[in-house]
N, C-alpha and C positions, 0 to 999 in steps of 0.2 A: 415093078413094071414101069417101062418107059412109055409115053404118051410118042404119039408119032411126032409132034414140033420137038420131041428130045429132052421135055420135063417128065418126073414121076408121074403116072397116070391118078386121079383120085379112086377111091373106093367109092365102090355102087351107092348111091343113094347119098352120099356127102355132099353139103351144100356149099358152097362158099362164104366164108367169114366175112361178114361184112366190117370194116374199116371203121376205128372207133370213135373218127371224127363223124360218122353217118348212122349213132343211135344218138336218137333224141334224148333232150332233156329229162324224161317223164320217166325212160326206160333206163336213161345212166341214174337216175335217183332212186329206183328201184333197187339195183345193182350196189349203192353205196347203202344201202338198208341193210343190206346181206353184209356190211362188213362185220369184222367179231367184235368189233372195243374201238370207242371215242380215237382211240392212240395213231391205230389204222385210218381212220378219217380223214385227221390230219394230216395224215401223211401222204393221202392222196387228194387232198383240197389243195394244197400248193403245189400240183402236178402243171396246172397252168390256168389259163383266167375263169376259160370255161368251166372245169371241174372246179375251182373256187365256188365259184357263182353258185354253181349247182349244190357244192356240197353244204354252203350258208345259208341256204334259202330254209328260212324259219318253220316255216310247217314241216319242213324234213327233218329240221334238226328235231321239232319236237316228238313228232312219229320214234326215230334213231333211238333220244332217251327215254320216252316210253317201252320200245324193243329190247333194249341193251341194260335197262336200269340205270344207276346213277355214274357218273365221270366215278373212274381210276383214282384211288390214290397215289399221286406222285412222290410223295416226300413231304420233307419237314421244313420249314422257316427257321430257322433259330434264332439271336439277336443276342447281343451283350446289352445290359441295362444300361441304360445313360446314365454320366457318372453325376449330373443334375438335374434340379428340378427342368429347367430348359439346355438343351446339350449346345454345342456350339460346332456339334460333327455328326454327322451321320454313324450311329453305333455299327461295329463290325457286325456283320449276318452270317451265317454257316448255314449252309443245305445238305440236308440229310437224306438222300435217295432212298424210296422205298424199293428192295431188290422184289423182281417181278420175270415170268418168265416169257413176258412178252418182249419179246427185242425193240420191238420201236415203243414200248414205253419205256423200255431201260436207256434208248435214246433218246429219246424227250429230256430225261434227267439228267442226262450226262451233259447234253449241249445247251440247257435254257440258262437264258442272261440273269440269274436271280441276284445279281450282286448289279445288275443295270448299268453296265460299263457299255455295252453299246448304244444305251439310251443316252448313256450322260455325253458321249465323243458326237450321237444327232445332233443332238442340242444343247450344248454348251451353253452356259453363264456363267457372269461374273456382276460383280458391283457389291456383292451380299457378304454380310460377317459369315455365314456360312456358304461353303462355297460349294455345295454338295446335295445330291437329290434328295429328301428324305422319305423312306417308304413308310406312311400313313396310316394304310388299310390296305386290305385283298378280298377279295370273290369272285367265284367265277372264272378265275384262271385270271386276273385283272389284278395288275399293281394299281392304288393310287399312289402318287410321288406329289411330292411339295418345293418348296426352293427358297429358301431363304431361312431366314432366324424366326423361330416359332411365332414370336409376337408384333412379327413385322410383316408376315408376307401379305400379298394382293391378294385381294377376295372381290369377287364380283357381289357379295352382299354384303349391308353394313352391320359387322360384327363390332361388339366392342373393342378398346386395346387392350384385350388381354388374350392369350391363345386359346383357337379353336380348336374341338378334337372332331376326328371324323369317324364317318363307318360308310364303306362300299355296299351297295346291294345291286348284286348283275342279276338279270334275268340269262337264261342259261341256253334260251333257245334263241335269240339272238344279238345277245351283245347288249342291249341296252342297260343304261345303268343310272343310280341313281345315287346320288354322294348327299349325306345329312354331315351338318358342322353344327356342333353344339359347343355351348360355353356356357361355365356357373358365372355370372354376375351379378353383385349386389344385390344376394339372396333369392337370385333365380335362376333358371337355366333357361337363356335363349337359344333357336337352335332354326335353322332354314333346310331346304331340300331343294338341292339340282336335277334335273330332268336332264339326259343326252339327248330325249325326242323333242322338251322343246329347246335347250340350248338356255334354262333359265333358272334362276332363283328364286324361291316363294316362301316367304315366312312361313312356320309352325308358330301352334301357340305356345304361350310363356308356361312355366312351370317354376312355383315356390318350391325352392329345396332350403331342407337347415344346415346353416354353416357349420364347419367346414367341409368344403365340396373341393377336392382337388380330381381330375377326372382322368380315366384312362384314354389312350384309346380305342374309339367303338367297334365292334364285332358285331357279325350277324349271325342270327339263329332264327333258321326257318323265317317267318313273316315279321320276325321281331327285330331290330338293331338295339343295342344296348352298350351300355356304359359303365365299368365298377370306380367306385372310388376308389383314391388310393390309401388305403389307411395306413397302409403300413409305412407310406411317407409320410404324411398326418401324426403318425403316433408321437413322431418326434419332436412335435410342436404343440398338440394337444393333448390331452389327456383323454379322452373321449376315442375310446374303440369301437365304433359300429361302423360296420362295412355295407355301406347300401349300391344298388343299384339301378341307373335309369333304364326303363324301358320304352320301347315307342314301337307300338302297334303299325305296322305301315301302311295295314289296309286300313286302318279307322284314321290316323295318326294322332292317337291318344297317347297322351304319355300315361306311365304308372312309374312312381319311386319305391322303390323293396327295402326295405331293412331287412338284411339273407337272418335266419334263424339259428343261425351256426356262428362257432365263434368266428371273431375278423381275420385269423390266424389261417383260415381254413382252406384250400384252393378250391375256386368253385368256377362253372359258367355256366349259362343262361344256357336255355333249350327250350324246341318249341316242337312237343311231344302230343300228336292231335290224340293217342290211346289213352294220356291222363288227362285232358282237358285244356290243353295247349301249353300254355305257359309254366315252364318247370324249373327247378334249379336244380344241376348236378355236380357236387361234392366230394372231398373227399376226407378222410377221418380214419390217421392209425393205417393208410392200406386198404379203407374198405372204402368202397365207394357207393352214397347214395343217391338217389331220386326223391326230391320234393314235391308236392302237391298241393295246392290250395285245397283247405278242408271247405266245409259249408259255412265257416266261420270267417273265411277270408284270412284265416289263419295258414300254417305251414306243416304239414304232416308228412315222415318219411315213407313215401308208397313202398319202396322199393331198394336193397343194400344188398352186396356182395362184398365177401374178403378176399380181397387178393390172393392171397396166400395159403389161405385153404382153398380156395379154388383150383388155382394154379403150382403146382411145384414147383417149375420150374424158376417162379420170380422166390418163392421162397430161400433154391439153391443159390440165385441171384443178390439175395439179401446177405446169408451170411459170410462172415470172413473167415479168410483160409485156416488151416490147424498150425500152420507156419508162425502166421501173425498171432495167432491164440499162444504158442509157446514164447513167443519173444515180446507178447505185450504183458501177460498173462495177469496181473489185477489193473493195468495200464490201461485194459483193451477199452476203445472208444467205441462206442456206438455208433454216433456219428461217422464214421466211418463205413456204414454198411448205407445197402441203396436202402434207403428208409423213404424217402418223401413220396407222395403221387401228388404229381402236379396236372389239374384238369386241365385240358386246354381246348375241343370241342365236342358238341354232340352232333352226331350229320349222319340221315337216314339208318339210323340203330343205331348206330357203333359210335363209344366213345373214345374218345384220342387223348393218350394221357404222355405223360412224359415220369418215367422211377429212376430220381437218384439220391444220392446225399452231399452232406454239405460239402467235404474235402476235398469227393473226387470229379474230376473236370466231365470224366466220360458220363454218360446213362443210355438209357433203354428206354426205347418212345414204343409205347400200348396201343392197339387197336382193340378195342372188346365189341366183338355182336351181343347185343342185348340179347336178340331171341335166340340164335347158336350158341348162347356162351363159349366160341372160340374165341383164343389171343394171339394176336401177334405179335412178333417180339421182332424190334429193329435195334440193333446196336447202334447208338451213336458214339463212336472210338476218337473223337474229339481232347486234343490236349489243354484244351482252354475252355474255363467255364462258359457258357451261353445261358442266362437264366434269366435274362428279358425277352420279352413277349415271344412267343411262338406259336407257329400254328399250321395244321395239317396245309398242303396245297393241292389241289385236284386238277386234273388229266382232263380241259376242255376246248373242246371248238366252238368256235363263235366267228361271223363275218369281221373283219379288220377293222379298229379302231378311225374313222378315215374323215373329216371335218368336209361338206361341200366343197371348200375350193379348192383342198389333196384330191379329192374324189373325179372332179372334171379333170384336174392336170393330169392325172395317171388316165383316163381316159383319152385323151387327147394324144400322149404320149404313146399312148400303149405299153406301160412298162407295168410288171409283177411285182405289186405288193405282197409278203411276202413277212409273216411275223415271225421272229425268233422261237421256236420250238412253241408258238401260239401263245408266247409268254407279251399278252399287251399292255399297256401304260397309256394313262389317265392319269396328265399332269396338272396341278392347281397351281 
């Protein structure tokens, strides 16, 4: 039906749309509460300043993952080991996309900078034996990156000369973050903590550790940051196999030092499981995997184990080798050869993230196990080259833009769209 000026006439009782520049703040944040996943957020935060604005504003965010539960997993980090004690390059990385039926999280994956090539072309260096970013730590959807050669770079606090190691701890609802650098030095570990809210450095207290301390890089687990040694580079120097680990409380900032109760062999990390009493260790042995617990003795007791393999069938099928190789190796046939190993790599809201392969072959299969579903998910990673240094889950999160006061007024002034890489942000030291 035509309206007399010569437009469609409307239907009885229809109202007019109002124009989405003219709902308010209170009601467009209403409106982004109703979206289905962290992934969607995103993708309408960088619509333009306004919806930025709105979509970052911290009491939403935190309302959103209360709503929606915890950020998406995105995918994997991978990393080749440094072929030294200190590397002189940035080791190759590999990202392993978690496949998902959400399209704009399978976008997220496909387009995020994880290899930081558009970070390194913003801001270019030179002068340094290493000429190259190094990624540090992650949380929170947050690279930390570094610059220069391990035991030379610039610190705004006075570290000794020998290298720091770090661990990122983001707060999830709005970007803040907080970067701890520790070092073993003549038989202690000193270690400071950065603040993004105040822009500062503040000592920790010292902690006596026994030599030898060589230390990883740190990780976070729930309220905890923590640290393993590396024994198994150690071993080749000392004789002495104990695999310990630092811990550092964030809300007390107490340290505690763990000697793990498993052999040094073993793959394990840290977790902070408030159903056993927070602080936990989880293991792996043979394929099965357990959960540690402080007894009343301040001792270490297995609360809780599963076996892979009688669990699962399917990593069983995954385990053995074909009937092909069995006739053509036939007393030959190697072990090693079969996915044998679980390598732990975290624990985050149930579910542990594991990585199953074996020695030979380059490829594997990265785990997600729910503690209380006991489902698995299984990712191929179809990789022609080994990656068996550091790795670790990466999550699906929004957070306001990394932006220092005096970025912050220029883009204001300018009026130009900040606008982060698939929300993939960098925190450079």
């Amino acid at each position: 039906m035509e309206s007399p000026e010569g437009g469609r006439k409307k239907p009885n009782g229809a109202a007019a749309s109002p124009a989405v520049a003219s709902i308010g703040d209170e009601l467009l944040g209403d409106i982004f509460l109703r979206l289905p996943d962290t992934a969607t957020l995103a993708r309408a935060a960088v619509a333009c300043k306004r919806w930025r604005r709105v979509a970052s504003d911290p009491p939403l965010l935190r309302r959103f993952h209360s709503l929606h539960g915890p950020p998406p997993l995105l995918g994997f980090i991978m990393s080749e080991p440094p072929p030294r004690a200190f590397s002189y390059e940035a080791p190759d990385r590999l990202f392993v996309p978690a496949p998902s039926r959400n399209p704009h999280l399978n976008a997220a994956a496909a387009n995020a900078d994880f290899h930081c090539l558009d970070f390194a072309d913003m801001y270019p260096r030179s002068g340094s034996v290493i000429d190259d970013w190094l990624l540090r730590g992650y949380d929170g959807g947050l690279l930390l990156l570094s610059y220069g050669f391990l035991e030379y770079e610039e610190l705004a606090f006075d570290f000794e000369f020998v290298a720091v190691h770090y661990a990122l701890l983001v707060d999830d609802a709005d970007a803040s973050f907080r970067v701890v650098g520790a070092q073993f030095w003549n038989g202690r570990v000193r270690a400071a903590i950065f603040s993004s809210r105040t822009g500062q450095w503040a000592p920790l207290p010292f902690l006596r550790a026994p030599e030898p301390w060589r230390m990883r890089g740190g990780m976070r687990a729930g309220r905890f940051a923590y640290w393993q040694s590396n024994t198994r580079l150690e071993r080749y120097i000392y004789s002495e196999e104990i695999e310990r680990s630092l811990v550092l409380d964030t809300t007390t900032m107490e340290w505690t030092l763990i000697q793990v109760p498993f052999s040094a062999k073993e793959s394990y990390c840290v977790a902070d499981m408030a159903e056993h009493g927070g602080l936990c260790l989880v293991a792996s042995k043979d394929q099965v995997v357990q959960i540690w617990v402080r007894d009343n003795d301040g001792g270490w007791v297995i609360k809780k184990q599963i076996s892979l393999l009688k669990q699962f069938v399917l990593l069983k099928r995954l385990r053995q080798v074909s009937k092909k190789k069995r006739k053509k190796k036939k007393k030959r046939l190697r072990q090693d050869e079969w996915m044998k190993r679980v390598r732990i790599l975290a624990v985050r809201d149930g579910c542990v993230y594991m990585e199953f392969w074996s020695i030979t072959k380059p490829n594997s299969y990265l785990l997600v196990l729910n503690w209380e579903t006991m489902k698995l998910r299984v990712i191929a990673n179809n990789t022609t080259d080994k990656y068996r240094g550091p790795a670790f889950p990466f999550f699906m999160t929004w957070a306001p833009p990394l932006l220092s006061p005096a970025e912050q007024q220029r883009l204001l002034l300018q009026g130009d769209l900040f606008q982060t890489h698939c929300n993939t942000c960098y925190v450079s030291m």
